[in-house]
Structure formats: C-alpha cells, structure tokens
C-alpha positions in Angstrom: 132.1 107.3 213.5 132.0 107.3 217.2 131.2 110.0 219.4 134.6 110.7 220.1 135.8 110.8 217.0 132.8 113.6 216.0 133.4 115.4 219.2 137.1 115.6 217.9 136.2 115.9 214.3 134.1 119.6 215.8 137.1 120.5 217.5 139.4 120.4 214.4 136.5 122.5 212.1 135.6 125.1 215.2 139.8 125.4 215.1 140.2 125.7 210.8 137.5 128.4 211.6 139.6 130.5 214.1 142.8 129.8 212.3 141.7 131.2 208.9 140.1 134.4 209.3 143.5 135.0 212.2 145.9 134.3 209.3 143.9 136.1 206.5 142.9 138.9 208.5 145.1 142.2 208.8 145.7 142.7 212.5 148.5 143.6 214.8 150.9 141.2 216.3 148.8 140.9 219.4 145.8 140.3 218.1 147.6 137.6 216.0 148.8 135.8 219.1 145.6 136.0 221.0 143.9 134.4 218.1 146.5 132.2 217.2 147.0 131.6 221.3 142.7 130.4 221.7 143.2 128.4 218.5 145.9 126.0 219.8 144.0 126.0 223.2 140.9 124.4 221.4 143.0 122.3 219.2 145.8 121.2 221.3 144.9 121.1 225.1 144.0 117.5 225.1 148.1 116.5 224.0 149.2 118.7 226.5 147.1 117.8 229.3 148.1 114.0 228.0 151.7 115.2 228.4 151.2 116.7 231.7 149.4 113.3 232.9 151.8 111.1 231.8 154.6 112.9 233.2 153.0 112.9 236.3 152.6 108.9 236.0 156.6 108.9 235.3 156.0 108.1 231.5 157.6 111.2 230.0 159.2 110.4 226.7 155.7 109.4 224.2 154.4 111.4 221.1 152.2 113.5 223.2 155.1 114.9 225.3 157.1 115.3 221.6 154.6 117.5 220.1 153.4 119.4 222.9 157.7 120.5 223.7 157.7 121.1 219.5 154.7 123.4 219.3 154.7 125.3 222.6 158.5 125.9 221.9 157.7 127.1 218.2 154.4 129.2 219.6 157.7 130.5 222.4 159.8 131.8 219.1 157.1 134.0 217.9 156.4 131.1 214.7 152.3 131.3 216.0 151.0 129.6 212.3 153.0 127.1 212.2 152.7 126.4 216.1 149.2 126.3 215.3 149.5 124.1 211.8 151.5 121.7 212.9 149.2 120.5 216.1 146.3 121.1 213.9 147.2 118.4 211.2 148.8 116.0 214.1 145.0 116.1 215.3 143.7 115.8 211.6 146.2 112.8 211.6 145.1 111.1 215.2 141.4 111.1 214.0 142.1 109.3 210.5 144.3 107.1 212.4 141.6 106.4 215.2 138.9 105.8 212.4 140.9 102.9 210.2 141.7 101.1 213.9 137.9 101.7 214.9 137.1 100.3 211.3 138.8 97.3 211.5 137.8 96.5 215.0 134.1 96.8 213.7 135.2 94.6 211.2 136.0 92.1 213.1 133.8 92.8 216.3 130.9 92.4 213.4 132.6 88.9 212.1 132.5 87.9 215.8 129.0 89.4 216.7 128.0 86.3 217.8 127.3 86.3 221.4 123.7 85.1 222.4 122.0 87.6 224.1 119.0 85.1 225.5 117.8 81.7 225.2 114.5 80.3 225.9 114.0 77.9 228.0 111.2 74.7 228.7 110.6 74.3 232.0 107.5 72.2 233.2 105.4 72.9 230.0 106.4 76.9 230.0 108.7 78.9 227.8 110.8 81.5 229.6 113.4 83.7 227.8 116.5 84.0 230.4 120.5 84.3 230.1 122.6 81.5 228.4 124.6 81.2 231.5 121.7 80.0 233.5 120.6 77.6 231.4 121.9 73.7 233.0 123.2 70.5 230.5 120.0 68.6 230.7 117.5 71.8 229.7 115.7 71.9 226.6 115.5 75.2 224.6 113.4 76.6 221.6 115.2 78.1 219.2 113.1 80.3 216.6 113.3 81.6 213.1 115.5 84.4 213.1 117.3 83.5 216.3 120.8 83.0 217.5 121.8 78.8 218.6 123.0 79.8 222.0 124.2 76.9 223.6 125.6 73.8 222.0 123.4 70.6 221.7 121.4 68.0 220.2 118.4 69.0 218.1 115.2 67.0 219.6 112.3 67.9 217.4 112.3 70.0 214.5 113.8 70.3 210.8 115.8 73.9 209.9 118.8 75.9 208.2 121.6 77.1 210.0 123.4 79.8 208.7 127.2 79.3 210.1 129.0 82.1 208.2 129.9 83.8 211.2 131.6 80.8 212.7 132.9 78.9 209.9 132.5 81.3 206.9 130.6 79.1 204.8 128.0 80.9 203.1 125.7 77.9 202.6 123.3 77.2 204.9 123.4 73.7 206.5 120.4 71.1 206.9 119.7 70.0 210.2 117.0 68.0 211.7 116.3 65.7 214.8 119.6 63.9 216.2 121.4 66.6 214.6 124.3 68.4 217.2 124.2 72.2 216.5 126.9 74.4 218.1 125.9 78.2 220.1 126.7 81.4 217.3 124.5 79.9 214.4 121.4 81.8 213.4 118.4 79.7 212.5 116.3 80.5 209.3 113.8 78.3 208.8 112.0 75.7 211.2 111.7 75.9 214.6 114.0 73.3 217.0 113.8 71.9 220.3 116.9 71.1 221.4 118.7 69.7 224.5 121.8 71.3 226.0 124.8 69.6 225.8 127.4 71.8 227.7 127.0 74.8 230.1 127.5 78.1 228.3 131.3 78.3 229.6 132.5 75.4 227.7 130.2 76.4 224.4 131.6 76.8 221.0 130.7 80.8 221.1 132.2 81.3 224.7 135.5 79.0 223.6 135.1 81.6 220.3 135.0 84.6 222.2 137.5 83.8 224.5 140.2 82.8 221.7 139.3 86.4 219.7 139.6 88.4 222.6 143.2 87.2 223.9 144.6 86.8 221.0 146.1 90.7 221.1 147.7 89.4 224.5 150.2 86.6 222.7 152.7 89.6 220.4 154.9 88.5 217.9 158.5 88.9 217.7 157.3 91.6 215.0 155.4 93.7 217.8 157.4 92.8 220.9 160.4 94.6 218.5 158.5 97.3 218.3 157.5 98.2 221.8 161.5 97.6 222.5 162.3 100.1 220.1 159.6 102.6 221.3 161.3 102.7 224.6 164.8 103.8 223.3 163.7 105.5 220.2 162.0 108.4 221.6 164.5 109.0 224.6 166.9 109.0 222.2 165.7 111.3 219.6 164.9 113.6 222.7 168.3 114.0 223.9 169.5 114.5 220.6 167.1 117.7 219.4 168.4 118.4 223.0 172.0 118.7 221.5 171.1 119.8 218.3 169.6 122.9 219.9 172.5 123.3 222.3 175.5 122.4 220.8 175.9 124.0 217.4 175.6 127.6 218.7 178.2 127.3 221.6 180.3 125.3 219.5 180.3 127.4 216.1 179.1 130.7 218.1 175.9 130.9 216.3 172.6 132.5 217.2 170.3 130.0 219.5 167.1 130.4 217.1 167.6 128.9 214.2 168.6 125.9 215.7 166.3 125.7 218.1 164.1 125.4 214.8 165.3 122.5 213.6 165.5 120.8 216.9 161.9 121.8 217.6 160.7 120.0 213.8 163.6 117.0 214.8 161.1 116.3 217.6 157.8 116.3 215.6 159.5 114.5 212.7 160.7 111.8 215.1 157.2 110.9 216.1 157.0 107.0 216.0 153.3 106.7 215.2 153.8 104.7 212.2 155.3 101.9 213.7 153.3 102.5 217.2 150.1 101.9 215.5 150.2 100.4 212.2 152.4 97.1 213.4 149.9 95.6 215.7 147.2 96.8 213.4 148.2 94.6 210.8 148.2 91.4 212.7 145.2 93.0 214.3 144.2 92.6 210.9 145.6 89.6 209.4 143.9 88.1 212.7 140.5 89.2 211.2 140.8 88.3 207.9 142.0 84.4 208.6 138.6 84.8 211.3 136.9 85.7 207.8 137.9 82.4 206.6 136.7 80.3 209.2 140.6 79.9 210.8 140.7 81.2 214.4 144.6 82.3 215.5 145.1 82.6 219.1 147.8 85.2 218.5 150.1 87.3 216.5 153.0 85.3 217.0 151.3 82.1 215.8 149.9 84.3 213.0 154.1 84.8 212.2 154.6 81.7 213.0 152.5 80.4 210.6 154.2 82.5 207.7 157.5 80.5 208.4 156.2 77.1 208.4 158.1 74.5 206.3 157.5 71.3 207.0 153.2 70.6 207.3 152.6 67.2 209.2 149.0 65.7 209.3 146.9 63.7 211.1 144.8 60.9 208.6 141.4 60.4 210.6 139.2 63.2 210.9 142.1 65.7 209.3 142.6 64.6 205.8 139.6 61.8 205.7 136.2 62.2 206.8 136.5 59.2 209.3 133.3 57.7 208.1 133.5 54.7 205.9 132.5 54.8 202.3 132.3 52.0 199.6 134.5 52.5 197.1 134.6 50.0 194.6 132.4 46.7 194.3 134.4 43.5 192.5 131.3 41.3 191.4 131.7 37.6 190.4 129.0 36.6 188.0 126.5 38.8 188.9 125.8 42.8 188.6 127.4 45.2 190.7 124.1 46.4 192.1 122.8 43.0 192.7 126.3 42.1 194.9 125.5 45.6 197.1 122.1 44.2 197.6 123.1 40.6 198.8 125.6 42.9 200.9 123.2 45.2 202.6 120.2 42.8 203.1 123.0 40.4 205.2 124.4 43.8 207.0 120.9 45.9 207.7 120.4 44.9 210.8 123.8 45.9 212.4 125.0 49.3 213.9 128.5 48.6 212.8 129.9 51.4 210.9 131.1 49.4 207.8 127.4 47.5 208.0 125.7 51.4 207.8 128.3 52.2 204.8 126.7 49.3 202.5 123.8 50.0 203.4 123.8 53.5 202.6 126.2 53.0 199.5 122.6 50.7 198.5 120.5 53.2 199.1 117.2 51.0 198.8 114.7 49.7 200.6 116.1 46.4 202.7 112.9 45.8 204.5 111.1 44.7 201.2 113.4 41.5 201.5 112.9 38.2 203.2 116.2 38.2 205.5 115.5 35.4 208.0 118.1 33.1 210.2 120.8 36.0 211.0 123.5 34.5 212.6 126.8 36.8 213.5 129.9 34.9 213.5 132.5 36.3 215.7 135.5 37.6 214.2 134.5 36.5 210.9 130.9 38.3 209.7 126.9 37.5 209.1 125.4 34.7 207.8 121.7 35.2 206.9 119.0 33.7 204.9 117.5 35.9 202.0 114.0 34.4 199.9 115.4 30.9 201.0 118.7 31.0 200.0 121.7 31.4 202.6 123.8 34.7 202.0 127.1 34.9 204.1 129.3 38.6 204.4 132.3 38.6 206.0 135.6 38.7 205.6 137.9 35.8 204.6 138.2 33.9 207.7 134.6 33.6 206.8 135.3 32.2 203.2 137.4 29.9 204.6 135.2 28.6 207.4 132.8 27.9 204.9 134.6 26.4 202.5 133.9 28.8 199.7 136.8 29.5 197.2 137.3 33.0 196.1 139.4 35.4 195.0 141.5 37.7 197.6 141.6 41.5 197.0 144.8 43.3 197.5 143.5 46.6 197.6 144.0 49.1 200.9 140.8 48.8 203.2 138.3 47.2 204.3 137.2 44.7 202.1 133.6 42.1 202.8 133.2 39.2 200.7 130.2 37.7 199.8 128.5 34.4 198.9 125.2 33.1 198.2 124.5 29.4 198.4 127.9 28.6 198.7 128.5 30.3 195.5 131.3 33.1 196.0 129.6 36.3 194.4 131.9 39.1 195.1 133.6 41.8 197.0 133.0 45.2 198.4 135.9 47.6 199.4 134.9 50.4 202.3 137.5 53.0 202.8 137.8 55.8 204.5 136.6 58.8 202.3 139.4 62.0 201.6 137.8 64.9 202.3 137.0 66.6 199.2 139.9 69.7 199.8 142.6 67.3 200.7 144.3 66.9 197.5 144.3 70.7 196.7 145.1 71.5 200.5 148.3 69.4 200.1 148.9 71.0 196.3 148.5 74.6 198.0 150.8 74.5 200.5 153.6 73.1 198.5 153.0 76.0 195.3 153.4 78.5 199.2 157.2 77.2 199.7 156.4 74.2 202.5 159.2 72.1 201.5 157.9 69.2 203.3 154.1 67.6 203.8 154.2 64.2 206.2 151.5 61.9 207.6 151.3 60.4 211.3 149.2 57.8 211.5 148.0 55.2 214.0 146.0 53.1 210.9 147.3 49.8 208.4 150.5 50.3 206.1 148.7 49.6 203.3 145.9 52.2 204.2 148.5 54.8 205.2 150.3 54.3 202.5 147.5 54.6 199.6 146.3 57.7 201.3 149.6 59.1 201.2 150.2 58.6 197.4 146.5 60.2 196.8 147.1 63.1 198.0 150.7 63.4 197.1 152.3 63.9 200.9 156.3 63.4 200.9 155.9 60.5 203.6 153.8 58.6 205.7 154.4 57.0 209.0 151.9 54.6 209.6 150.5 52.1 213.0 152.0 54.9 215.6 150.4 55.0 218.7 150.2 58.5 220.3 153.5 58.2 222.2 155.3 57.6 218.5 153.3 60.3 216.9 155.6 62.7 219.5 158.6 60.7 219.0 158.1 61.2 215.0 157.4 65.0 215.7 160.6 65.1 217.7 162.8 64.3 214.8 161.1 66.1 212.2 161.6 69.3 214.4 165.2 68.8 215.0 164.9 68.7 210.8 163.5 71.6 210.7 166.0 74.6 210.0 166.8 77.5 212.6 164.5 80.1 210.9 161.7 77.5 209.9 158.6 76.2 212.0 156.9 73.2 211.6 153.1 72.9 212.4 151.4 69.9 213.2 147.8 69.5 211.8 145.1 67.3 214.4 141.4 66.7 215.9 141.2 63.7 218.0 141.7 63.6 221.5 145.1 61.4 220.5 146.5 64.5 218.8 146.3 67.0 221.7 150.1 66.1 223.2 151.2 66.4 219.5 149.5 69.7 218.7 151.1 70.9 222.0 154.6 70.1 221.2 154.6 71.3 217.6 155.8 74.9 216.5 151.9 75.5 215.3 149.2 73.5 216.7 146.5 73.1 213.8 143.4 71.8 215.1 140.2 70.6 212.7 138.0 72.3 215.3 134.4 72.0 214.0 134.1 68.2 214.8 137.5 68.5 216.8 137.9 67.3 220.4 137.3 70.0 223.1 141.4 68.4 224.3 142.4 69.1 220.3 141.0 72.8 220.5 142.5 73.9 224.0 146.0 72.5 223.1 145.8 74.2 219.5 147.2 77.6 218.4 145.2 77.6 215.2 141.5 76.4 215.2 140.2 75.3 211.5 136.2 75.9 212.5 134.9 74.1 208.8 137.3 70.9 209.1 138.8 71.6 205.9 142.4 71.0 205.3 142.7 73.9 202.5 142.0 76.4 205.0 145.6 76.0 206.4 147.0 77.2 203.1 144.4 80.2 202.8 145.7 81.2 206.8 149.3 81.0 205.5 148.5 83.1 202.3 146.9 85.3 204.7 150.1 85.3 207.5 152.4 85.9 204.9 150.6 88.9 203.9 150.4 90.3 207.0 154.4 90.2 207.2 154.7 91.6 204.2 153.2 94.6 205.1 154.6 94.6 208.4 158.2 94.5 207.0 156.7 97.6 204.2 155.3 99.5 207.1 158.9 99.3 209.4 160.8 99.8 206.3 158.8 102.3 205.1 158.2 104.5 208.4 161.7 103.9 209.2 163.5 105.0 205.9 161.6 108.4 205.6 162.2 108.6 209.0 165.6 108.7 208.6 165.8 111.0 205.8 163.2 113.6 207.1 165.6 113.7 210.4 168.8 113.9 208.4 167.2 116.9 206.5 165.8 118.2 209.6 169.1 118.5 211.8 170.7 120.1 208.2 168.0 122.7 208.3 166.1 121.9 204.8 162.9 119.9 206.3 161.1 122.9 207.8 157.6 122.3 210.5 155.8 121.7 207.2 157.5 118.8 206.1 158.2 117.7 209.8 154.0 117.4 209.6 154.1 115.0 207.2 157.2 113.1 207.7 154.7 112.3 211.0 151.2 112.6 210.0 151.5 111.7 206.5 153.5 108.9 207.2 151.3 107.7 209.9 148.7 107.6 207.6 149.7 105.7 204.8 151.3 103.3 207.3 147.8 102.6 208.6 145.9 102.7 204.8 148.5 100.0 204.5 147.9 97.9 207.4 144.1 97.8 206.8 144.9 95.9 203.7 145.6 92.6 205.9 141.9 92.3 206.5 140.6 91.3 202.8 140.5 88.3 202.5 142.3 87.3 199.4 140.6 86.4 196.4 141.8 82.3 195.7 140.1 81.3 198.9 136.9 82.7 197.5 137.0 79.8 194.7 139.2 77.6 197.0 135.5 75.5 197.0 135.1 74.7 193.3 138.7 74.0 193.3 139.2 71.8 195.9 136.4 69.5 194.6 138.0 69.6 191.0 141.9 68.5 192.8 139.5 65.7 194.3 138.3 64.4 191.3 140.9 64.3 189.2 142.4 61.9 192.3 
C-alpha cells in the first residue's frame, strides 16, 4: 500500500470513529450536525476542493463535482447520516479502486523491472561502475553474478546462465559462452562475462522494451476511445436531468420541493460513471500485462483488440516458422551405412564455412581432424572434391555427378540435397533442410481451434520447399519465390478478402518483412532474433521467436474483450435500473452507494482478471514439442 493510499485509509478510520459514537450517541440536533458537519470535513474535503479545482479549470461535469452537489445538498436537507455515509463509502470505494490499479501496475512495473541501473566498464586495465548511457559501441563491460546485462553485445570471455524470464518469460535459464550475443535486461547467474558492446543504450533491447511498455497506454482502442466519448455526454446529461427531476415534478404536479430534491440528489450519486471510467482501460491495462507475462510485447490497446478480431494469420517461412539454420534431415546411403555416408560427407565439407558444409558436420558430430583429407579442391557451382586415406571423395550436387561421370540416383525430395561418391563409386545422399521450429505445428493447430479461418505462407524460397513446409504444418496456402514487393502485393489481396469486421495480421523478422508488417492490420514481429527494421515497424513483438505465442496473445486479447464487453454491459445495465428506480423514488442514498461504489468495485475485481495468464500457455511447451513430433 502506498502512502497515499494509508494516509487515506487513516482518514476513513479517524471518520468511522467520529461517525459512530455521533449516530449512537443521544444528543441534540446541533450537536448532531456539528459532529456530523467535522466528520464530512475530514472525509470529504479532498472531493470538494477537487470539485472546486476543476471548476475553476472549466472541467465542471466529473464524479467529484456529482458527489460533492449530492452530499452537500443531502447534508442542506437536514439528511446529516446519510450525507455523511454516502461520501464515506465513495471514499471506502476510491481506495479499493486505487489499490487493484496500483496492484496491477506493480504487477506489471515488476515484469518490466528491468532497467540497468549501472554497468561496469574496462577502461585501460581499470573497472569503473558508471551509467549505461555512457557507455560507447566498442567498450567492453564485466558483467557479474547476480547482475543485470545492461547493454546488448557479444560475450568475449567467460561461460554463464542468463536468466531471461523477465524479457521473454521463459523460465529456463540459457547457456551462453564466448561468441555468444546477449541482449540488456537479463540477469546473470553463474560465470562472470566480458563482453563488448554492440549498440549505445538508446537502441538496446531494454530501452526499445521500455519504450514499447510505457506508450502503449497512449494508442486506445475503439473500446476506450468509446468510453471517454461517452464520459463527456454522460455526465452532462445525467446532470441536467436530476436538474429537472428536482424541478419539474413539483411545479408541474404542485408537489412539495423535498422529496424530489431526494431522488434527484441519489440520481446524481447513482449516475457516477466510475465503472466504466476505470475499469475499461484497466483491463487492457491488464490484458497488456499479462501477454508481457508471456513474452508478447503489444504496443497498444487497439492492437490488443485488434488482435482479438484477427481472421486470416499470414506467415513468414525463414526465421518465423523455421529456424533458418540448416539441418540434415534424412541420409539415402548406397551400399554403405548411413553413418559411414555422413562421414565421407563431413570429412570432404570440414573445412568450409558454408552453412550447409557446418550442418553435416555438426549432423556428424565426430571428430574430422583424425582423418587424412588431403587435395581439397572446390569446384565452382558444383561442390568439393577431396582425397580421404588415398581414395578421392567428391560432395556436391548433381552438376557434380555429372561432371564426373558418376551415375546415381536423383532425389526428389524438397531441399537441399549433396551427393556423394568415393572412387568414382556413387555412395549416397544427404538432404539438409530447413528445420520447423519445434511450436510451429501447434502454433498453426492453435490458432485455427481460436476461430482464424484462414492461415497462409509468403515466401521468397523454392516451390517445392514452400510447398512441403506448408503441408507440415497444415497452413491453407502457400505463396512461394515472392520477392518483398510481391509479399505486399499478396497482402493486398488477402486484405481486400478479409471481411469488414475482421483483421488480418501478418507474422515477420527479417529486414524484408518490415514494409509487410507495416501494411498489415497487426504487425507480428519474431523479435528476439528479429531485425531492429522488423521490431520498429511491428505492433506486436514475440520476444522468444516462437510462433505459439501468437495464439496464447490472442487467447489473452479475447479475454480482455470479454471482460470489457461484461464490465460496459454490466456497469451500464445496473446503471440503468438503479436510475429508473431512483427518479421513481424506490432506490434511496443507500442503494444509490452501491449502484456507484459497489458497482465500481466489482467492475475493477473483474478487470484485474485480464492479468493471469491463462493456464494452456503454461503447458504450451510440452505441447508444442509433442504437435512437432507427431509431424
């Protein structure tokens, strides 16, 4: 509890205090006032003087102005107690209310508690602690057990853990070692590191973080841009007619002023909008957090709607739903072992850099240097030729079985595929694709069970590639060797697909991606290995690269309007009856407290809900990797 709320909390128990003993107590009508008069001053002088203020600042009709004009005018017609009661449980009301908003903004100002407050710095031999903005690209900084990363970069020396929940929401901690690029808001566990900074502190991933958290109350959805509308011709309205209410029955039906004056007075405290006031932007507020819980960042509550809406899903392939490293995937040996064909492979490929060359090698996983390879000779266009314990080993492709006159048997499958031979003998294939990410089966599964009606795939790579990646993971269709001025062509016709009411969001990472993420509805982008271009142009940022993560934001946006639409329908229905009631002279200053207070309240108890985070993305994990075996 802050010290606000306490300082108020006292206020409300040093006014129960006076107003007990004043109604309990046996005293004249005087004495009642004066009591009841010093308890309203302790509990109530902050409304009015709020009232006063805003008046003053030409913003007359708000909720402090409508409770100050209902309990002065009650305290006016001798009703002291319920004068009193009525400001009394507005204030009880106003601190629950500033509690849960204070609660979930800890919540979320915890999550996001990742600003470095220092880093240290090596300069000419010496360590010195100073401010992350004054460290330069170039500097090299120590990082200790127990500290916060704070600036991205490129570890130099050392072997650690990183824990990344805060960022990504992964609760296992990563390896890391030298070569390794570590991005600002980690905490390191282990190990000490040395590493050298890669970007000034503005253009970190904590700052870019920060900066995406802290504006995203500034972009409202249509939700909360209805809502301030309705504010500013709701309470003028409901104003002018207790104004009437008060007014017109007596001089039209000649009856006594009072009574009526009554009902307008508890027409005014009913009519209170603070349900809507506070508990619609808290729950994007905290739908907002609880997608940040998951490792999605949403720039605002209108792409946070947005999102909810989305029916068609259109993806990237490299980087989005593959890892865009190469893998080998299936060996086709030709009268020898399999292992024995990946070691004639990787001993001719060991020596290159080339990405397919690393993925044999790896896919090996042995020693290579134990082996003779002698003679290497690269072959432009075509592959390696090399000579292993004496015998001549060529790996290539088929230009390179042809060249050497070596017949052999073509494979039809999607990918890469290197041939081998040794001594002129053809020995077998090796197919390197590249790998699915583990979640993108399930991701694509997921969104379909949440109502997207359609899931496509832009893609700049082979037909044949496209296409077998496409019937993996179950997409509807595939568009495949676009370059990045098709990819928006191919968004353009898919949006003018799209129906009036539905959204279409376009899922990216590369630097290619960043003119379709900008014309899409909802800009997705991959951003933990994302392009800084991807990121910026974006509306959503996915900070763990996993495609699944989409569908656990647009469980978690469909939530939130769910409880937005409860919340208006809610406030608004008891609303309207407690008024209808009011102006007919049954709801009485009692009930007019908690058509207000009590309807404030479990507005806001409502709204709170949007920041769990719900339970299926907890086992999204083991779930994912099951979808991706099964494929």
């Amino acid at each position: 509890m802050t010290k606000k709320q306490k300082k108020q909390l006292y206020r409300i128990l040093t006014a129960v205090l006076i107003f007990l003993p004043v109604l309990w107590i046996p005293m004249n009508e005087t004495g009642k006032f004066i009591g009841f008069l010093v308890c309203y001053a302790v509990i109530g002088w902050d409304i009015i003087w709020k009232a006063i203020s805003n008046i003053l600042h030409g913003q007359v009709f708000d909720e402090n102005f409508l409770m100050t004009v209902a309990t002065v005018g009650a305290m006016c017609l001798g009703d002291y107690k319920e004068g009193v009661a009525v400001m009394l449980f507005y204030q009880v009301g106003e601190l629950f209310q500033s509690y849960a908003v204070s609660r979930s903004r800890r919540s979320i100002a915890g999550l996001m508690d990742i600003r470095p407050d220092y880093a240290n710095v090596v300069r000419e031999g010496k360590e010195t602690r100073v401010d992350p903005d004054e460290v330069l690209v170039g500097d090299v900084i120590l990082v200790k057990p127990g500290e916060r990363v704070p600036l991205d970069g490129t570890v130099l020396e050392g072997n650690s853990t990183l824990d990344t929940s805060a960022l990504t929401g992964e609760s296992m901690p990563r390896e890391i070692g030298a070569g390794a690029e570590v991005i600002s808001g980690c905490i390191n566990q282990t190990g000490t590191l040395r590493i050298r900074v890669g970007r000034p502190y503005g253009e970190s991933t904590v700052s870019k973080i920060l900066d995406l958290v802290e504006n995203a109350s500034s972009k409202k959805s249509r939700s909360e841009a209805f809502i301030t509308r309705f504010a500013k011709y709701y309470t003028p309205s409901v104003v002018a007619a207790a104004a009437l209410l008060a007014v017109l029955p007596p001089l039209l039906m000649g009856q006594a002023f009072t009574p009526w004056i009554h009902r307008a007075l508890a027409f005014l405290v009913i009519s209170c909008p603070c349900a809507l006031v506070i508990s619609v932007p808290l729950s994007f507020f905290g739908g907002i957090g609880g997608a940040s819980k998951c490792g999605v960042l949403i720039k605002g509550s209108n792409y946070l709607e947005a999102l909810a809406k989305a029916e068609t899903v259109v993806f990237d392939k490299t980087g989005t739903l593959t890892k865009g490293s190469f893998a080998v995937t299936r060996c086709y040996p030709q009268g020898i072992s399999g292992e024995r064909l990946l070691e004639l492979a990787a001993c001719a490929e060991k020596d290159s850099s080339h990405p397919i060359s690393r993925s044999i090698v790896k896919a090996y996983g042995k020693d290579t240097e134990r082996f003779g390879v002698t003679d290497v000779q690269e072959i432009a266009g075509h592959g390696i030729s090399v000579s292993l314990d004496g015998k001549k080993v060529l790996a290539g492709n088929t230009k390179l079985m042809r060249l050497k006159n070596i017949p052999f048997q073509p494979i039809a499958e999607a990918g890469t595929v290197v041939y081998v031979a040794e001594d002129g003998k053809y020995r077998g294939a090796v197919l390197i694709e590249d790998e699915i990410k583990e979640d993108a089966a399930f991701a694509v599964r997921e969104l379909k069970k949440a109502g997207v009606r359609k899931t496509v795939m832009l893609t700049g790579d082979a037909k044949a590639v496209g296409e077998k990646v496409a019937e993996k993971l179950g997409l509807d269709l595939a568009y495949t060797e676009l370059l990045p001025a098709d990819k928006v062509e191919h968004m353009e016709r898919l949006l003018a697909e799209t129906s009036e009411k539905g959204r279409q969001a376009f899922v990216g990472d590369g630097i290619n991606d960043a003119p379709v993420l900008a014309r899409a509805d909802i800009g997705i982008a991959m951003g933990g290995l994302g392009s800084d271009a991807a990121i910026e142009a974006a509306d959503i940022v996915i900070m763990t690269d996993e495609p699944s993560k989409i569908a656990s934001a647009m469980g978690i946006s469909r939530k939130t309007l769910r409880i937005v639409r409860q919340n208006i329908i809610f406030a608004l229905g008891v609303k309207g009856i407690m008024l209808l009631l009011g102006a007919c002279g049954i709801a009485s200053m009692w009930a007019a407290v908690f058509a207000d207070v009590g309807v404030s309240v479990i507005a806001i108890l409502n709204a709170v809900r949007a920041l769990r985070v719900p339970k299926e993305d907890r086992v999204l994990k083991k779930e994912s990797i099951r979808e991706t075996a099964a494929v």
